[in-house]
C-alpha positions as CSV (number, residue, x, y, z in Angstrom):
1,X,77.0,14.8,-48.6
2,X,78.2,13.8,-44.9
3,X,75.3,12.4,-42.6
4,X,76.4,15.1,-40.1
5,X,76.3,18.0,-43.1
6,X,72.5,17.0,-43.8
7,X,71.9,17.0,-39.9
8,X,73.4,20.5,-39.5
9,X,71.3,21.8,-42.9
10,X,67.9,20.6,-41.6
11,X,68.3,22.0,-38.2
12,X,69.3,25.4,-39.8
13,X,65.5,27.0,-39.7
14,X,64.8,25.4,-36.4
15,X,68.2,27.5,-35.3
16,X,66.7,30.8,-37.6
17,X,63.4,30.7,-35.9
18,X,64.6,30.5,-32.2
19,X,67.5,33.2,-33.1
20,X,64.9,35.7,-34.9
21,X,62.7,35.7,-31.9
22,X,61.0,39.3,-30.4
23,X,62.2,40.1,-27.0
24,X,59.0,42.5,-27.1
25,X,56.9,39.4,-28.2
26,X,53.7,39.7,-26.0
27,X,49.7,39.6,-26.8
28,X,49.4,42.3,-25.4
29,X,48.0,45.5,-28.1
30,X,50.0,48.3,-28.5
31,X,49.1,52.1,-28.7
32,X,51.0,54.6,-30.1
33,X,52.0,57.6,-28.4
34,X,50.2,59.8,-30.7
35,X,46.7,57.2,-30.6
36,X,47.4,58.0,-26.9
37,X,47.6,61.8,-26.9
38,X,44.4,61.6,-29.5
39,X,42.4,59.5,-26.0
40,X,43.9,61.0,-23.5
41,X,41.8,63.8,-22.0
42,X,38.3,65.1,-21.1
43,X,35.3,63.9,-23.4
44,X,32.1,66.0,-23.1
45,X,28.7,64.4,-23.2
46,X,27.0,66.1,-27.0
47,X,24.7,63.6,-27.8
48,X,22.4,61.8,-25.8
49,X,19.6,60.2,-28.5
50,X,16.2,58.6,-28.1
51,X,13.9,57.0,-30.6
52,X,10.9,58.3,-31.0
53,X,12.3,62.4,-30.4
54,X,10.3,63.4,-27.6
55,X,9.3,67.0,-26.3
56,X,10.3,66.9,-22.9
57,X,10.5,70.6,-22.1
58,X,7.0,71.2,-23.8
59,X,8.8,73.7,-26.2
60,X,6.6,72.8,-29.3
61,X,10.1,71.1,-31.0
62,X,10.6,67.5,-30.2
63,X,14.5,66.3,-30.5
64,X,16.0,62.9,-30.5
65,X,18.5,64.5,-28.8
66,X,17.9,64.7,-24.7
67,X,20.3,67.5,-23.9
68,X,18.0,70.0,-26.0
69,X,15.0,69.1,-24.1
70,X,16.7,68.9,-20.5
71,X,19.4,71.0,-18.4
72,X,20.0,68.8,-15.9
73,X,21.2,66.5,-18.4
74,X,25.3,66.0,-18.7
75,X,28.6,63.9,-18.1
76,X,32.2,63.2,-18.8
77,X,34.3,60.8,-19.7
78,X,38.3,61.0,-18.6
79,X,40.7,58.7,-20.5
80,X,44.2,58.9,-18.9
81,X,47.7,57.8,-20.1
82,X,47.8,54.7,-17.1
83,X,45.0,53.4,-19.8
84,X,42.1,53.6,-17.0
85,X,39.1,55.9,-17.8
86,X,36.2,57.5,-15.2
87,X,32.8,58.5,-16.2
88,X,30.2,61.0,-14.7
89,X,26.5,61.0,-15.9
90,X,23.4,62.5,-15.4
91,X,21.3,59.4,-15.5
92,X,18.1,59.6,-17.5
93,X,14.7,57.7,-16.3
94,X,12.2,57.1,-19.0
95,X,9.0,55.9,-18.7
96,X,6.1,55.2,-21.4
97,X,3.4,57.2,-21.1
98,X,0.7,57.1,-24.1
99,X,0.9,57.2,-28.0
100,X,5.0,56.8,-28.2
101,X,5.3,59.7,-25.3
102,X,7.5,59.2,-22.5
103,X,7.9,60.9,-19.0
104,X,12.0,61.6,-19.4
105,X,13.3,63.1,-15.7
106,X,17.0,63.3,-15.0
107,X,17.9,60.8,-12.5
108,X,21.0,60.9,-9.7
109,X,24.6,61.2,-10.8
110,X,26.6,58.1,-11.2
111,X,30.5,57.6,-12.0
112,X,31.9,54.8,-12.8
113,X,35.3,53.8,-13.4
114,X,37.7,50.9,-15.2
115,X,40.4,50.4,-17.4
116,X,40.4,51.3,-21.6
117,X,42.1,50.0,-24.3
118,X,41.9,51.2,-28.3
119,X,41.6,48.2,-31.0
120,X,40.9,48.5,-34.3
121,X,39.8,52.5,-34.3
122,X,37.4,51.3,-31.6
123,X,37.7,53.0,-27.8
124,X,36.6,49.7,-25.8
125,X,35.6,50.6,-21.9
126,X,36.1,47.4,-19.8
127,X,34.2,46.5,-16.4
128,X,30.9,46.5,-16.0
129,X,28.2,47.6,-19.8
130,X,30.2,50.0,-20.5
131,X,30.8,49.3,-24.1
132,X,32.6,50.1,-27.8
133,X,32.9,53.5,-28.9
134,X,34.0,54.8,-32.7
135,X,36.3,57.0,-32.7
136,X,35.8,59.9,-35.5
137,X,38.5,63.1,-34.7
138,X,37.7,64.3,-31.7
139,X,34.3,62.8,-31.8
140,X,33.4,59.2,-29.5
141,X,30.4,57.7,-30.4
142,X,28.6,54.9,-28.4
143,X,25.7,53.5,-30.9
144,X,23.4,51.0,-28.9
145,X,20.4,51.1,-31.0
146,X,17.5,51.2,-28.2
147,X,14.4,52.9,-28.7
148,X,12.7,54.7,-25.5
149,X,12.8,53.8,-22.6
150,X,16.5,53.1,-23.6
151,X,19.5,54.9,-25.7
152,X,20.1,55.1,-29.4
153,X,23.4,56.6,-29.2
154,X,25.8,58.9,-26.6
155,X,28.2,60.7,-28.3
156,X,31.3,62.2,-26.2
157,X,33.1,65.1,-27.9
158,X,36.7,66.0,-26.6
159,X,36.6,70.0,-26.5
């Protein structure tokens, strides 16, 4: 073999590599349109749970679950297709009493806004605590794992 033949064979995948090259090669992650029209929308506020389940309209039934025990309690969440989401919530003061009671009052509204992405099944809400979210169907589920005064879980359910 020619010195110029074995030149021209060992430059062959360094020519292969930099032909066979993405123009769409960024780090960016992709959704697909139909992960997209799945997000996209209005998300309802279902789920709003404590730990220890409290009896905060004096009903006799205690529930982990705050929207059973008060009205005023609610929000939203909006994901739209420009990948930037908006929430509105009833916040929800909590404060120890005696015994594991709490006095639970709903607080002012607050909305707060950012920009989403979706990652491995996972709704992630950037800017500020906003957090990771499982996504089940049409069901978005925020798990911190706080007991009173804080949140176990919010879940979000797109109606």
């Amino acid at each position: 073999m020619t010195k110029s033949f074995k030149i021209v064979i060992s430059l062959l995948p360094a020519l292969f590599l930099i032909s066979c090259s993405s123009e769409n090669d960024n780090s960016e992650p992709q959704i697909v349109q139909e992960q997209l029209d799945a997000l996209v929308g209005t998300w309802t506020l279902v789920t709003y749970e404590v730990n220890p389940p409290q009896d905060v309209n004096k009903d006799g039934t205690a529930s982990a679950n705050l929207l059973d025990e008060l009205d005023c309690l609610s929000g939203t969440l909006v994901l739209t297709d420009k990948l930037r989401w908006n929430r509105t919530v009833v916040r929800v003061i909590a404060a120890p009493i005696t015994g594991g009671a709490f006095g639970i009052a709903c607080g002012s509204t607050s909305s707060d806004s950012g920009d989403w992405l979706f990652l491995d099944n996972q709704l992630l809400l950037e800017k500020g605590a906003e957090g990771t979210f499982a996504i089940s169907g049409t069901t978005l589920t925020q798990t911190v794992g706080d007991d009173l005064p804080g949140v176990r879980k919010m879940v979000y359910q797109k109606l």
